[in-house]
VOPAGU-2260 file (C-alpha; in pm, 1 decimal, decimal comma):
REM VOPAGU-2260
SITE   aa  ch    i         X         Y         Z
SITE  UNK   A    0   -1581,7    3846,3     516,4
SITE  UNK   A    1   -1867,7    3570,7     637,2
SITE  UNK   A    2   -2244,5    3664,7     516,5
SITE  UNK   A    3   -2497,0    3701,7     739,2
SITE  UNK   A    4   -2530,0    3319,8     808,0
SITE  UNK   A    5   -2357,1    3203,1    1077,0
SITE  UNK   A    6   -2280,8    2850,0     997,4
SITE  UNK   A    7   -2248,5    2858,6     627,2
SITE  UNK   A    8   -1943,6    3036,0     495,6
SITE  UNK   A    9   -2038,0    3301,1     209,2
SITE  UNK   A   10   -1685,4    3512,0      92,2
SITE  UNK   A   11   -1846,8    3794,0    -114,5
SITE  UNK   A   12   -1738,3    3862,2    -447,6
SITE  UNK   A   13   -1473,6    4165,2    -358,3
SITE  UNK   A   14   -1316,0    3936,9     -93,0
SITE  UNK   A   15   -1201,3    3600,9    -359,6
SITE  UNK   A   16    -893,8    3791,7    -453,9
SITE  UNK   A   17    -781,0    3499,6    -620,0
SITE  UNK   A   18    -744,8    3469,9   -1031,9
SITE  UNK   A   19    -624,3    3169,6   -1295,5
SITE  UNK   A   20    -335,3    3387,1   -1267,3
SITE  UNK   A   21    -275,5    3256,9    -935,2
SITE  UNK   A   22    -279,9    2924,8   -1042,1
SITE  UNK   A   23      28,7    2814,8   -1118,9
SITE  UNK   A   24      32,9    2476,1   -1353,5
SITE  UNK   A   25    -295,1    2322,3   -1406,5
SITE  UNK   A   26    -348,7    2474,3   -1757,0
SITE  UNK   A   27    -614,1    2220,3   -1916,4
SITE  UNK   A   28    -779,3    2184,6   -1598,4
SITE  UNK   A   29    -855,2    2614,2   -1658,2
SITE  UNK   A   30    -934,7    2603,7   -2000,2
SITE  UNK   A   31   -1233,3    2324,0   -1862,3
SITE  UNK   A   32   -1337,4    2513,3   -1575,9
SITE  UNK   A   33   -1322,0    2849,4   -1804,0
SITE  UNK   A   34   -1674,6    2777,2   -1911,0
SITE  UNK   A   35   -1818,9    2722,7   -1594,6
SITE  UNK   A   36   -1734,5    3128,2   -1534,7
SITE  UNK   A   37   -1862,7    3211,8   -1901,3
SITE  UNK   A   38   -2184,5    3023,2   -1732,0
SITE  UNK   A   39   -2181,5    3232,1   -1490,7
SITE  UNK   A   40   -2108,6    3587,5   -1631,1
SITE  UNK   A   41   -2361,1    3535,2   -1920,6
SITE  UNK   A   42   -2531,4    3272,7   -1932,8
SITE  UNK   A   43   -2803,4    3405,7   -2177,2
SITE  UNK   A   44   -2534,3    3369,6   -2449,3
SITE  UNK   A   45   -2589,5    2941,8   -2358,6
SITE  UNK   A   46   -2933,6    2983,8   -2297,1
SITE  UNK   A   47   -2998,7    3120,0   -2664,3
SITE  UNK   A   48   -2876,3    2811,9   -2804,7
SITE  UNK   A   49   -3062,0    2592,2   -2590,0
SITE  UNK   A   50   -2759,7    2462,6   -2367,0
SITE  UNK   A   51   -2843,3    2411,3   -2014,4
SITE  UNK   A   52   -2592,8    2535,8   -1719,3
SITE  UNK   A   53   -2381,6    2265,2   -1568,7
SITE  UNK   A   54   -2472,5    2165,2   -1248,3
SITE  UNK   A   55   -2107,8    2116,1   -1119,4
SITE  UNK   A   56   -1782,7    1965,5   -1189,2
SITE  UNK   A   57   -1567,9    1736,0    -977,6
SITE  UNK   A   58   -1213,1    1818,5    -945,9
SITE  UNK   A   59    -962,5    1535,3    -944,4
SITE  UNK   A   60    -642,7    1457,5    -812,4
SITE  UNK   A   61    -316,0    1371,6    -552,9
SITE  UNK   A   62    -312,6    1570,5    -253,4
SITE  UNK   A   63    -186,4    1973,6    -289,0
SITE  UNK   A   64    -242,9    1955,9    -650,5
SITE  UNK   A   65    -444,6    2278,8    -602,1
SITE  UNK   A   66    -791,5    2218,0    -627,2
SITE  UNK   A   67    -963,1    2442,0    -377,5
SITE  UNK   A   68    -722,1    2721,1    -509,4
SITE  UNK   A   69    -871,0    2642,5    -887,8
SITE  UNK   A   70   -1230,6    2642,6    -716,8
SITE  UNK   A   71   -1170,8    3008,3    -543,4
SITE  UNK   A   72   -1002,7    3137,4    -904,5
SITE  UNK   A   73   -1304,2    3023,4   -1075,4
SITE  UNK   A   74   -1540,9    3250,0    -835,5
SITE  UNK   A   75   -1272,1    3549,9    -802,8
SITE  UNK   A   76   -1267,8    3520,4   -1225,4
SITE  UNK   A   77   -1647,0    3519,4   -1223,7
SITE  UNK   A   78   -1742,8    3756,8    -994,1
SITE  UNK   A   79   -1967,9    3576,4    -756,6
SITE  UNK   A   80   -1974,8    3465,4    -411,0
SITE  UNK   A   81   -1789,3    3167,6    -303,1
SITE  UNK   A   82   -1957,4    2918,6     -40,6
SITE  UNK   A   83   -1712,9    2673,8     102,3
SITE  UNK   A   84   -1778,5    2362,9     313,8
SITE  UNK   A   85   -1566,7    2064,3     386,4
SITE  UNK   A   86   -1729,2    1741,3     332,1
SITE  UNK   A   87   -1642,0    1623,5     697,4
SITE  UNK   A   88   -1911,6    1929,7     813,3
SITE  UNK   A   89   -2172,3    1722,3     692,5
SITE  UNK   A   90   -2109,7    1383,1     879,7
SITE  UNK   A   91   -2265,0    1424,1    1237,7
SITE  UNK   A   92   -2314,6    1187,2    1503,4
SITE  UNK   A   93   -2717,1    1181,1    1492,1
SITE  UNK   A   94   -2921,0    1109,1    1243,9
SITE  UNK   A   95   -3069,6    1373,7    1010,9
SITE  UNK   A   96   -2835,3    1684,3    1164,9
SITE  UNK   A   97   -2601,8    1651,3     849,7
SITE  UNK   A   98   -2961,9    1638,4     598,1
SITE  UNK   A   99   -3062,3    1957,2     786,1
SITE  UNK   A  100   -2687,1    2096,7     686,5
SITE  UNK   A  101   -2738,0    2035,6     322,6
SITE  UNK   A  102   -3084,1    2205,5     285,5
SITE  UNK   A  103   -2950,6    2484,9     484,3
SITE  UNK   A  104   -2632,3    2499,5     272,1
SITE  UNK   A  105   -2849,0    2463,3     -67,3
SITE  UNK   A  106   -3106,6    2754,4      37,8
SITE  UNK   A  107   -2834,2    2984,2     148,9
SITE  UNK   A  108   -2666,0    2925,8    -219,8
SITE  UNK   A  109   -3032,4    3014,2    -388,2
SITE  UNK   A  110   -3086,9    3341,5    -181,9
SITE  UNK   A  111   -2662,0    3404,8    -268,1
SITE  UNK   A  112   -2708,3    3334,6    -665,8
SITE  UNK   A  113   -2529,1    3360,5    -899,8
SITE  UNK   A  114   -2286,3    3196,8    -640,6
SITE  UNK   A  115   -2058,3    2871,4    -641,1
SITE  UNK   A  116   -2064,1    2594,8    -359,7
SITE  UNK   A  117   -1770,8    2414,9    -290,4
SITE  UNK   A  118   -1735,6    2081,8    -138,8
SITE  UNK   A  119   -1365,7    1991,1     -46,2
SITE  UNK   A  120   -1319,8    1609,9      54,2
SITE  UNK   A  121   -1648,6    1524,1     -89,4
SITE  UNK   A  122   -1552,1    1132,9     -28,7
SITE  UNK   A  123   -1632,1    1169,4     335,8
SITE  UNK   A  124   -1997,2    1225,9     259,1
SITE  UNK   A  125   -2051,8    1063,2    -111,5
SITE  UNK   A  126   -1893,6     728,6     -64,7
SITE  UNK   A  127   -2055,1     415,1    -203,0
SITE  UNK   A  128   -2364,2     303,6     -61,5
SITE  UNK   A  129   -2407,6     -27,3       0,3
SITE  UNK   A  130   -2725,2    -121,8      80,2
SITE  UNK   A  131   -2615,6    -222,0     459,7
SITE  UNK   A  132   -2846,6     -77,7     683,9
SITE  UNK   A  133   -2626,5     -29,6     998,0
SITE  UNK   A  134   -2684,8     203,6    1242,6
SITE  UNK   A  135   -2320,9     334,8    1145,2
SITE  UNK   A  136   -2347,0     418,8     744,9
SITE  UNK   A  137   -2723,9     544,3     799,1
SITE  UNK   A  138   -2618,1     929,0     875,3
SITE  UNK   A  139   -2389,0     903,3     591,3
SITE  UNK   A  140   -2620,7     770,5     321,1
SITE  UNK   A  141   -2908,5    1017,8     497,4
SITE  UNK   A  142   -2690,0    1326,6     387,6
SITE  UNK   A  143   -2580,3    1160,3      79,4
SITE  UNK   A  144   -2930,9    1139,5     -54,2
SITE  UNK   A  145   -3027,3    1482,6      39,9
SITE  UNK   A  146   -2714,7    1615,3    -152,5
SITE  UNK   A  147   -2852,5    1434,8    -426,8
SITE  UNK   A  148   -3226,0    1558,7    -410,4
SITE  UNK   A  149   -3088,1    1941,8    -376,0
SITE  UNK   A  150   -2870,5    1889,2    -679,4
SITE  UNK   A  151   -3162,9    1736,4    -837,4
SITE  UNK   A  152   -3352,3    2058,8    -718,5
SITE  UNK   A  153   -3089,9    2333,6    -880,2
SITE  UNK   A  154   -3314,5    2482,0   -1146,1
SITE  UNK   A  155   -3126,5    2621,4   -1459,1
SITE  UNK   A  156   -3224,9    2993,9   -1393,1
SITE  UNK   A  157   -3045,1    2979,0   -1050,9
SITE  UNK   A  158   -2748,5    2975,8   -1153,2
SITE  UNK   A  159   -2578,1    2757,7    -852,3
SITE  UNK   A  160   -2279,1    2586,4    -997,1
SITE  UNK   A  161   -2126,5    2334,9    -712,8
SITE  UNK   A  162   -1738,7    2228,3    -762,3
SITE  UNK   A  163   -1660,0    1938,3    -544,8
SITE  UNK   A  164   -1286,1    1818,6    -491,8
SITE  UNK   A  165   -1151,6    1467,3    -446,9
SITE  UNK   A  166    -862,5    1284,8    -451,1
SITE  UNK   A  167   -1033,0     958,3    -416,8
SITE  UNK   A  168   -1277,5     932,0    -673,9
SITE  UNK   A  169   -1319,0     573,4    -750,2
SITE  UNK   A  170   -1469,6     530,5    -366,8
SITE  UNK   A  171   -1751,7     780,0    -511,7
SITE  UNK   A  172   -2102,0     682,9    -515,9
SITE  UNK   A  173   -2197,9     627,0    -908,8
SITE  UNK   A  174   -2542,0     865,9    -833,3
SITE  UNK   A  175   -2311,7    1185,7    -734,0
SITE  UNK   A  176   -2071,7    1133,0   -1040,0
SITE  UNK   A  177   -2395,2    1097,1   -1315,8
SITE  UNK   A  178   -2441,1    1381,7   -1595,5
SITE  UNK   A  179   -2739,7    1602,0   -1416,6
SITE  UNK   A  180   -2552,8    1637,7   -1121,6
SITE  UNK   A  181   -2159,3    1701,0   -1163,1
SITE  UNK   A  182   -2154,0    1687,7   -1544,5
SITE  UNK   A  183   -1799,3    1729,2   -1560,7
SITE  UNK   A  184   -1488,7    1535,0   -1387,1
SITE  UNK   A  185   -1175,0    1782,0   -1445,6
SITE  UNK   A  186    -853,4    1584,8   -1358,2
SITE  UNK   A  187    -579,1    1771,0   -1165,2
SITE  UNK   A  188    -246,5    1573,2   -1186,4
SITE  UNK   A  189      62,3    1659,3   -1020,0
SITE  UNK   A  190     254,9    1950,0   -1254,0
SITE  UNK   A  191     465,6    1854,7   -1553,2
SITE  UNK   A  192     865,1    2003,0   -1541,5
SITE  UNK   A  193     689,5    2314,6   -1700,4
SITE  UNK   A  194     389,1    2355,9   -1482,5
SITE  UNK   A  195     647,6    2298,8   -1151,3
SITE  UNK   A  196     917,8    2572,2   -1287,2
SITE  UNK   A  197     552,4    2821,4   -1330,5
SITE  UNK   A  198     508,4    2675,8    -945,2
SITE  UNK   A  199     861,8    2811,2    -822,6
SITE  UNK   A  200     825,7    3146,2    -979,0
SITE  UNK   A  201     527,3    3204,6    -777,3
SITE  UNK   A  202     641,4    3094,1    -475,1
SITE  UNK   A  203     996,2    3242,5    -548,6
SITE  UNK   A  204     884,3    3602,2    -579,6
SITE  UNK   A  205     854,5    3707,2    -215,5
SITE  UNK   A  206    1177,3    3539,4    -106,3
SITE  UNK   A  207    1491,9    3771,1    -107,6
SITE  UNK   A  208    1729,4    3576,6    -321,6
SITE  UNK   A  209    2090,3    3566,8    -364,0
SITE  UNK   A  210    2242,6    3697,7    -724,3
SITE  UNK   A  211    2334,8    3306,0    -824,5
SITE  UNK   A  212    2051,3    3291,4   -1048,7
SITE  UNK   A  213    1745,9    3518,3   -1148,1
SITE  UNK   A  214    1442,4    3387,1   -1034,4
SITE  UNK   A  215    1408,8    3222,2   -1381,8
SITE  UNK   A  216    1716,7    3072,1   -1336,6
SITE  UNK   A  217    1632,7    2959,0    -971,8
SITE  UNK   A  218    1293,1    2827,2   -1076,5
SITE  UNK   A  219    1400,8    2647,6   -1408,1
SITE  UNK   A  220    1728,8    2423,3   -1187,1
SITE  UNK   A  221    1426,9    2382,2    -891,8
SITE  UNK   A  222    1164,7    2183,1   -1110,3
SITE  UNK   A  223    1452,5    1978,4   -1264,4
SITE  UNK   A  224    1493,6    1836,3    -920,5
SITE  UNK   A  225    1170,8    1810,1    -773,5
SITE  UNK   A  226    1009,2    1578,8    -976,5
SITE  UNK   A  227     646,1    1410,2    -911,8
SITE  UNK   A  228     617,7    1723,6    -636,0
SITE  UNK   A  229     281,0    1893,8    -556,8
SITE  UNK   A  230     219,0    2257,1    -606,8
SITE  UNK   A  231     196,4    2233,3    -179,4
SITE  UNK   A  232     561,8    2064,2    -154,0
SITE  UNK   A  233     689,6    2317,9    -354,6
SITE  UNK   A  234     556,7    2557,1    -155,4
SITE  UNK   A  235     676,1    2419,1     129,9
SITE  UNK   A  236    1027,7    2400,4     -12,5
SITE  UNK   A  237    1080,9    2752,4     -70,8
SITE  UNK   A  238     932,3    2860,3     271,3
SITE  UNK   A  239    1224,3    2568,5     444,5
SITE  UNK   A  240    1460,1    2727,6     245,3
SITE  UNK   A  241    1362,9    3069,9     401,7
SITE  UNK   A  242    1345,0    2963,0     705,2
SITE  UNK   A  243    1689,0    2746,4     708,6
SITE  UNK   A  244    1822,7    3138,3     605,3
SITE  UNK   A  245    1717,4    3315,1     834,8
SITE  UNK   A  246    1855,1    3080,5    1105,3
SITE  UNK   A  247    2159,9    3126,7     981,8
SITE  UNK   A  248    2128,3    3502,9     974,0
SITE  UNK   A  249    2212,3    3459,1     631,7
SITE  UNK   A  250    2091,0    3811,4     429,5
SITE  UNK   A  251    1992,9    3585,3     124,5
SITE  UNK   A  252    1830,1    3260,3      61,4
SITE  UNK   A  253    2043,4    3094,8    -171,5
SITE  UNK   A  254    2095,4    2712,3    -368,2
SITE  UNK   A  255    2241,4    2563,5     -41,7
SITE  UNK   A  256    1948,5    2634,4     136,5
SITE  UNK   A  257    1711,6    2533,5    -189,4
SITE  UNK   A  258    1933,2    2204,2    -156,7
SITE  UNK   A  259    1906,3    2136,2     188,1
SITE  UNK   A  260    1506,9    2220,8     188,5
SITE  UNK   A  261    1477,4    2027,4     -91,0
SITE  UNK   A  262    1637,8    1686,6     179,1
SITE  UNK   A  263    1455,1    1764,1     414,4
SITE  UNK   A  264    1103,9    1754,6     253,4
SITE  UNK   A  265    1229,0    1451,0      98,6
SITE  UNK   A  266    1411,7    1289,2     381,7
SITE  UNK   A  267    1309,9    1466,1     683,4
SITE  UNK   A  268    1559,2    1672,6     914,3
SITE  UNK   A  269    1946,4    1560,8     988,4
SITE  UNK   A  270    1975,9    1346,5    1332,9
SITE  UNK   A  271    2257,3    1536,2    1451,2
SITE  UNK   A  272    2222,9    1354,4    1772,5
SITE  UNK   A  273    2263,7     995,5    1628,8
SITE  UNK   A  274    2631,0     898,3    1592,0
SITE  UNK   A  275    2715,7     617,1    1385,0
SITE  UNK   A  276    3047,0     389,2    1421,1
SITE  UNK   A  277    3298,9     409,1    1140,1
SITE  UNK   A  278    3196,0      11,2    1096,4
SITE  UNK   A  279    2832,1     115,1    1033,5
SITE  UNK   A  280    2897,2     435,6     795,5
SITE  UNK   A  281    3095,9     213,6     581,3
SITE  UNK   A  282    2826,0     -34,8     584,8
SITE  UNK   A  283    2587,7     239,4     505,4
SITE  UNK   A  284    2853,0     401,7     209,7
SITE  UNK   A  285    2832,0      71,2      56,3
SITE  UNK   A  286    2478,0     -16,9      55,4
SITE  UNK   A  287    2398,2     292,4    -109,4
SITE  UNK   A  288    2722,8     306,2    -338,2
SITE  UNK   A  289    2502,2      10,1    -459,5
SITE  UNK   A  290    2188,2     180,3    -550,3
SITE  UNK   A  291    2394,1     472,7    -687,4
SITE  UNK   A  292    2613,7     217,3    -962,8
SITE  UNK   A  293    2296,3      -2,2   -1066,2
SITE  UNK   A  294    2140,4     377,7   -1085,9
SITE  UNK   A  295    2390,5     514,0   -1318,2
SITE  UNK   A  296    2478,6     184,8   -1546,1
SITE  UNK   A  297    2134,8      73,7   -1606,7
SITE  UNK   A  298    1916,9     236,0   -1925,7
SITE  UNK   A  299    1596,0     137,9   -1728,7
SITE  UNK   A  300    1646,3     273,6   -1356,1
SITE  UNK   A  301    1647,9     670,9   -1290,5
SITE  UNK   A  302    1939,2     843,8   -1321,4
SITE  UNK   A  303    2122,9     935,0    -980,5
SITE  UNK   A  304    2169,8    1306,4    -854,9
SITE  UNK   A  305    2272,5    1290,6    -480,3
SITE  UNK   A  306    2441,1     973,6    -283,6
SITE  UNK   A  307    2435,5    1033,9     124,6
SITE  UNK   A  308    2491,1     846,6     430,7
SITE  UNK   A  309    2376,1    1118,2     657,5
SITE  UNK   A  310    2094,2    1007,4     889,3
SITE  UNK   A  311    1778,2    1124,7     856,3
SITE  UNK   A  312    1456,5    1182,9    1076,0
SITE  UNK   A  313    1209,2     986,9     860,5
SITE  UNK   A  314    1383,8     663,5     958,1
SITE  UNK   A  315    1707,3     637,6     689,9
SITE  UNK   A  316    2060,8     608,4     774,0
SITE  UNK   A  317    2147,1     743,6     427,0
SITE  UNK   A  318    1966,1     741,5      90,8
SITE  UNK   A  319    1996,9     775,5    -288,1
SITE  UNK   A  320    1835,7    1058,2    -461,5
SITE  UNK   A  321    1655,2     988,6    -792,2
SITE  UNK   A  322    1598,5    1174,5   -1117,3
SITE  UNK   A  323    1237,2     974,9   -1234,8
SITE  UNK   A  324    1185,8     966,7   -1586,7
SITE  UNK   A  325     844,4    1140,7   -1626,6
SITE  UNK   A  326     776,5     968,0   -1970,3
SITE  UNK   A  327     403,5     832,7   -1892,7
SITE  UNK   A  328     539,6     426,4   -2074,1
SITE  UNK   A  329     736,4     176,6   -1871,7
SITE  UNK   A  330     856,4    -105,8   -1985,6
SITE  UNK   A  331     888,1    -456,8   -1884,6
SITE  UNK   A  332    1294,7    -429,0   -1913,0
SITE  UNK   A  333    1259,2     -48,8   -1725,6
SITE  UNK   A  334    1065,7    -235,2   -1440,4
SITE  UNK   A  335    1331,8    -475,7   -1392,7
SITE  UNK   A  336    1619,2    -239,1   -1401,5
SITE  UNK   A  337    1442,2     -34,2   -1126,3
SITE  UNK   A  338    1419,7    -395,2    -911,4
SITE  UNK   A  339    1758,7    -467,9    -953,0
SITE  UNK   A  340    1840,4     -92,5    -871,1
SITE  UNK   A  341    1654,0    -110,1    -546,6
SITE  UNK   A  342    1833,7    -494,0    -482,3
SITE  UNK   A  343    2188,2    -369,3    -571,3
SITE  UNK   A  344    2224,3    -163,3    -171,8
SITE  UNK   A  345    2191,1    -524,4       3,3
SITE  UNK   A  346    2328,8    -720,5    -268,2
SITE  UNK   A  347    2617,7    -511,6    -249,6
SITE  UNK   A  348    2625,8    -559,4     154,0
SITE  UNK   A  349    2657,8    -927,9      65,7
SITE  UNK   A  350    2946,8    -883,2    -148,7
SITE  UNK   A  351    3157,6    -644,1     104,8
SITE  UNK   A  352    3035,2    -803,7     408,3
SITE  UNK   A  353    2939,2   -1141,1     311,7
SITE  UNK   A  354    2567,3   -1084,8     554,4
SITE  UNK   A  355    2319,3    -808,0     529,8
SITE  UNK   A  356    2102,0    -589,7     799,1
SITE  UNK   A  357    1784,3    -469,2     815,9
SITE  UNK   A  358    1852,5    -157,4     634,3
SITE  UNK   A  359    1700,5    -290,5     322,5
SITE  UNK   A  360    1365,5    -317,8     472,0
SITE  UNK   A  361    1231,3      -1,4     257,0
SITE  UNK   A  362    1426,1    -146,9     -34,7
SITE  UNK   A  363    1241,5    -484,3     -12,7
SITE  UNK   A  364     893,9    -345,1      50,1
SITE  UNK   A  365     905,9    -134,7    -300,8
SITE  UNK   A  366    1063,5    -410,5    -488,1
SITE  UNK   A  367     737,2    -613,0    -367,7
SITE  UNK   A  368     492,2    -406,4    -439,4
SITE  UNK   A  369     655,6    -308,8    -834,7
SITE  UNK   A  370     681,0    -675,0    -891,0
SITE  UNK   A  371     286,0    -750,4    -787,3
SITE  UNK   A  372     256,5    -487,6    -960,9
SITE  UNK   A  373     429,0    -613,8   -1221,9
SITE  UNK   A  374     206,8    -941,0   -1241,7
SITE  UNK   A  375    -114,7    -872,2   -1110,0
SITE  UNK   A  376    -210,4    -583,3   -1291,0
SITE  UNK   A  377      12,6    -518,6   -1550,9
SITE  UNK   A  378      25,5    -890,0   -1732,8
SITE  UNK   A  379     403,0    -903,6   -1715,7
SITE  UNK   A  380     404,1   -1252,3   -1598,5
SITE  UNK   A  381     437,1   -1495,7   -1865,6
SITE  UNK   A  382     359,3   -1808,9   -1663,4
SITE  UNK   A  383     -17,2   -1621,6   -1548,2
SITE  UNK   A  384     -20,5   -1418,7   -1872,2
SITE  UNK   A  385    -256,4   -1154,2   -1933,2
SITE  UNK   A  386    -424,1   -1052,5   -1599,3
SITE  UNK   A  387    -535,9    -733,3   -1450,2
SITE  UNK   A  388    -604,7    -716,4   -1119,7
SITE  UNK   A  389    -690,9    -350,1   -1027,0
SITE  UNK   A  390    -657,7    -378,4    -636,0
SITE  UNK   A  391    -848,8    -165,0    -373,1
SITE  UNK   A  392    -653,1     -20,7    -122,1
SITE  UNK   A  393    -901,2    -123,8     132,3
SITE  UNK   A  394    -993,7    -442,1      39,8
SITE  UNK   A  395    -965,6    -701,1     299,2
SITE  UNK   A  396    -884,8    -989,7      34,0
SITE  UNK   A  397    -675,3   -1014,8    -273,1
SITE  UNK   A  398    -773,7   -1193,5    -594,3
């Protein structure tokens, strides 16, 4: 249900059926956003002691970590209306439009409270200002200022708590990220082994499943192989896994079809229609036969689960499937058995074939960015020693 305003989008308290039940994974980042609906439920129990009520909190993290699904759980768990507005929404093509859309936003929120605001992609209005006055970043830094001044404005008996999500926070202007106006930055990381078999359980319950496994069983072999995968790609794995089941008029969904989901999130679909000669599959068979050996002999690399030469739609004739170790500490030996790894398909082209192709392309552009990597930020190198480059993605120059 949309309030009364037309523009802003106000879901009323009975309408946020969401709860931190919902939310699969993420268990630290609920325990830190658990206060904000204590805040909001009583905040006279704060107020006694003399603690003020956050302004916000900034949620961080990779892409379909779930963010705005944490932001909605907070209101559903607290009881209040839920404002949402994308950060795009503010950014118009004349001047002072997207000012006039903060205020508006700001005094709807006031007449709504208790209530939470929610920014998603807050980076497209709060980037870094930087003093240029072109005609081009003036709309921007316009709005940016006036979210500023209304967060400023929030008085602490209004209780207007704004939750903002990001998932690039260093481009951030350093006046939105201060204590006074999101007090709090609450880091959502992709899920742990744990957090991703809590994922599949969720996601697993409305799918009619074959008698293989119970869904505890299904959910517990799923996160084992889906490693470094978003709440959203796990999503999206059980629903291709439906979907490849019903095509087949198949009356369950069962591990094929996890299996096969599983390739083609990570691969893309089968090219049925591209027919390679025997020369060229056993050119392929070898190159990966390669990354599979170094895979399995080697302490450092990740230890192989699947070895095909089927072609794919994202671009690969065949590809080696990966087990990553999700230990947070590499080491300088680890790095180097995951370079020789990713060398060992065209190596091993050179051995069989005595020349190589250009299906190492991929190969070669990881190996170059671990080994920069490597040097420039890491200090691995012990002819530069102990540098740390920490290099912007959009940077037109490197150091």
């Amino acid at each position: 249900m949309t309030g009364t305003n037309t523009e802003i989008n106000v879901v009323d308290p009975e309408n946020v059926k969401e709860r931190f039940s919902s939310v699969a994974g993420l268990s630290s980042s609920k325990q830190e956003i658990q206060e904000f609906v204590e805040f909001l439920k009583n905040p006279k129990k704060y107020e006694r002691m003399g603690a003020k009520i956050p302004k916000g909190s900034l949620l961080v993290g990779p892409p379909g970590t779930g963010k705005t699904l944490l932001a909605k759980a907070t209101a559903g768990e607290a009881g209040v209306p839920f404002i949402s507005i994308s950060g795009s929404e503010f950014v118009e093509m004349f001047v002072g439009l997207g000012a006039k859309r903060v205020r508006k936003l700001f005094q709807v929120a006031k007449e709504k409270s208790p209530c939470i605001i929610f920014i998603d992609e807050i980076d497209a209005v709060g980037k870094k200002r930087d003093g240029n006055s072109m005609r081009g970043n003036d709309e921007r830094d316009q709005t940016l200022n006036q979210l500023l001044v209304e967060m400023d404005g929030i008085g602490s008996d209004e209780n207007v708590i704004v939750l903002a999500a990001t998932n690039l926070q260093d481009s951030l202007d350093k006046a939105l990220t201060r204590p006074g106006r999101f007090d709090r930055i609450i880091d959502c990381p992709l899920p742990t082994i744990q957090e991703r078999e809590d994922i599949f359980k969720i996601h697993l319950k409305p799918l009619k499943l074959a008698k293989d496994f119970s869904i505890d069983g299904y959910a517990k072999r799923l996160a084992s192989l889906s490693p470094g995968y978003s709440g959203a790609e796990i999503r999206n794995i059980c629903n291709e896994a439906a979907i490849l089941a019903a095509r087949e008029n198949a009356r369950y969904v069962n591990s094929k079809h996890f299996e096969d989901a599983n390739d083609r999130v990570l691969a893309g679909l089968k090219r049925d229609t591209m027919k390679l000669t025997p020369e060229e599959l056993k050119r392929v068979a070898y190159h990966e036969a390669g990354h599979a050996i170094c895979g399995w002999f080697l302490k450092g690399s990740d230890p192989v689960l699947k070895v095909t030469i089927i072609p794919r739609s994202k671009g690969s004739l065949g590809f080696s499937q990966h087990l990553p170790n999700e230990f947070k500490l590499t080491t300088k030996e680890d790095f180097e058995d995951r370079l020789v790894t990713l060398l060992a398909g065209r190596a091993s082209e050179q051995v069989f074939f005595n020349n190589f192709t250009n299906g190492a392309s991929d190969d070669l552009r990881k190996v170059t960015n671990i080994a920069y990597h490597m040097i420039a930020s890491l200090g691995m190198s012990e002819k530069l020693g102990h540098i740390g480059y920490q290099l912007d993605d959009n940077s037109f120059t490197k150091p």
